[in-house]
C-alpha positions as CSV (number, residue, x, y, z in Angstrom):
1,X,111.8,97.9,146.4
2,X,109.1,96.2,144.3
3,X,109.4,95.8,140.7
4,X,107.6,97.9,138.3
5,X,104.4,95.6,136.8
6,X,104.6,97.7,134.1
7,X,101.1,99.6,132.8
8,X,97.7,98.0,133.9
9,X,96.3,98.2,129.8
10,X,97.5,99.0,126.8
11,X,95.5,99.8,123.8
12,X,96.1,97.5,121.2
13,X,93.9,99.0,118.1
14,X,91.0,100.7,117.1
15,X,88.0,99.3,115.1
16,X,85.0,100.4,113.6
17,X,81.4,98.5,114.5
18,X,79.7,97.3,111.3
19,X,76.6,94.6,111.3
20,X,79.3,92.1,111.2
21,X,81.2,92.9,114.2
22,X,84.3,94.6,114.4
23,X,86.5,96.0,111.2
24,X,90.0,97.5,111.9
25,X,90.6,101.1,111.2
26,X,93.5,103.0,109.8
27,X,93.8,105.5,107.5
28,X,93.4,103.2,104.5
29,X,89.4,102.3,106.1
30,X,87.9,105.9,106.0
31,X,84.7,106.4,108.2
32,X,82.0,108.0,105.9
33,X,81.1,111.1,107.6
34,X,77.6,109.4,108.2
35,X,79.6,106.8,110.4
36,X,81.3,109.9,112.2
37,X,77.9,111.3,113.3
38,X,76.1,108.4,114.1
39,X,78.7,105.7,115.4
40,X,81.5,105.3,117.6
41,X,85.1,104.5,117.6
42,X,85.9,101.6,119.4
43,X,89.4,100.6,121.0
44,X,90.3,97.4,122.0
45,X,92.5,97.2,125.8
46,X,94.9,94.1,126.4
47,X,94.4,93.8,130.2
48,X,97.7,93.4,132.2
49,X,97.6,89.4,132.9
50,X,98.2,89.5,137.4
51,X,96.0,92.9,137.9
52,X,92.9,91.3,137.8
53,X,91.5,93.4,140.3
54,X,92.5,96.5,138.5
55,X,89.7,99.3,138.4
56,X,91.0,101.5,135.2
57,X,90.5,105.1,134.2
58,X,91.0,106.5,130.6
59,X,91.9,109.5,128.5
60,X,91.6,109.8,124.9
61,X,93.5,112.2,123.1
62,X,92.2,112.9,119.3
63,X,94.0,115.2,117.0
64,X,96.7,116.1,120.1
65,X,93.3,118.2,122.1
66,X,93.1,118.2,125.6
67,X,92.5,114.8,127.1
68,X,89.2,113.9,127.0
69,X,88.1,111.5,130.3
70,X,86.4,108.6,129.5
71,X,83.7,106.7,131.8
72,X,86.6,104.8,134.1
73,X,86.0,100.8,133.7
74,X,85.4,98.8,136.9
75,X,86.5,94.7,136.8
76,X,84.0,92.4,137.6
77,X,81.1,95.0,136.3
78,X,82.4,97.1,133.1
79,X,85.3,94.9,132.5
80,X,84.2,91.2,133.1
81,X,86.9,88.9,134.8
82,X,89.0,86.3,132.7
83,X,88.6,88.3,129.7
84,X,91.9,89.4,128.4
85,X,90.6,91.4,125.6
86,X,88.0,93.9,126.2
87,X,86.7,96.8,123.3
88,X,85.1,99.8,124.5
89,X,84.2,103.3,122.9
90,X,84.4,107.1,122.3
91,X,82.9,109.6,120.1
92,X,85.2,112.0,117.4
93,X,84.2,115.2,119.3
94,X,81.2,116.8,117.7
95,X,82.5,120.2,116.7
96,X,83.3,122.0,113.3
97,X,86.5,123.9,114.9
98,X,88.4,123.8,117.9
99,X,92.0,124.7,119.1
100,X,94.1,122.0,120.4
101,X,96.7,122.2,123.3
102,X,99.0,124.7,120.9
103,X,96.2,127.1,120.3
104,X,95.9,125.8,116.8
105,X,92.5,125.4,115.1
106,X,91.5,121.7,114.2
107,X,88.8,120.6,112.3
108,X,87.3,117.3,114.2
109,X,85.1,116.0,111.8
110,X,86.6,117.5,108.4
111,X,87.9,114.8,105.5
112,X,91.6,113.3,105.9
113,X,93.7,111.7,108.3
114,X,93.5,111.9,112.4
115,X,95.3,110.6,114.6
116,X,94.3,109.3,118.2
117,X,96.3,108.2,121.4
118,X,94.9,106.6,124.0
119,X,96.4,106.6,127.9
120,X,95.3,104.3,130.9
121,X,96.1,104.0,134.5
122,X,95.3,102.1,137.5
123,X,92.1,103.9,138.9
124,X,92.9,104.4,142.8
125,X,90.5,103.8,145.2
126,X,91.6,106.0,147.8
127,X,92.0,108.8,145.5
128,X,88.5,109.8,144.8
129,X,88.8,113.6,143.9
130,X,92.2,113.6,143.3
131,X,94.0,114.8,140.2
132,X,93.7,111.0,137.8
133,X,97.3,109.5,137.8
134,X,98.8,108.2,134.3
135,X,102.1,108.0,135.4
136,X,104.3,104.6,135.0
137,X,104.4,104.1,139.1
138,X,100.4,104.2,138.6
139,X,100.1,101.5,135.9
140,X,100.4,104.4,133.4
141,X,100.6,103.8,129.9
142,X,99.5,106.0,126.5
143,X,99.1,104.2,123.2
144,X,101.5,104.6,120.1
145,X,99.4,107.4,117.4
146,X,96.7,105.3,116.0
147,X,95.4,107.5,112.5
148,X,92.3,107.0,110.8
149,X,90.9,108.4,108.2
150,X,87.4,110.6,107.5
151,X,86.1,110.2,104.0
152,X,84.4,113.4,102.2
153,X,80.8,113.8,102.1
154,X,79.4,112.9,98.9
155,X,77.7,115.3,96.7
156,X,73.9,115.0,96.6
């Protein structure tokens, strides 16, 4: 039986894009709600060193919401070889109120703390159509609960 190579990626932070580059973001580095509307969130994936050839697909989970699929990454064109670090992106879902997976209302975009966790996989290629596998036999692997912050608007 072959060992376990343990998950593909792992999500190592999540950052904020600023002229400068990248600036970590927690709950103590609020996004003005100008940022929410206009930029994205970006996460940075430690790639698995030995699974070079490892197409990946992603789910993002903000404010415990259904998984939202992200564009899967493909190595050699999204994901450029010998690059062990490698950001990408998502968007705080552009709604006033939703319900999450308990049927409780969340507010997105409102002021205060939110929290995000991020799973990958190993993206089969035989598997087109099928159900997307996160599980630890798959490369599987969700994030520890990142939380960031959303300031309040301003008054005008």
């Amino acid at each position: 039986m072959a060992a376990d190579p343990g998950p593909v990626a792992t999500v190592t932070g999540l950052y904020r894009g600023t002229f400068s580059g990248l600036e970590p973001l927690t709950k103590d580095t609020p996004l003005t709600p100008d940022e929410v509307r206009r930029n994205p969130v970006f996460y940075e994936l430690e790639l698995q060193p030995g699974q070079e050839d490892a197409n990946l697909i992603i789910d993002v989970i903000y404010d415990n919401l259904a998984p939202t699929r992200l564009q899967d990454l493909m190595r050699g064109t999204d994901i450029p070889r010998g690059i062990r670090f490698w950001p990408d992106w998502f968007e705080i879902p552009p709604y006033r109120e939703i319900r999450d997976t308990d049927g409780l209302r969340v507010y997105p975009r409102s002021p205060g703390i939110h929290t995000v966790r991020i799973r990958t996989a190993r993206r089969n290629r035989t598997g087109l159509g099928l159900p997307r596998d996160f599980s630890p036999a798959n490369g599987g692997s969700t994030s520890p609960v990142f939380e960031l912050s959303i300031a309040p608007e301003e008054p005008r």
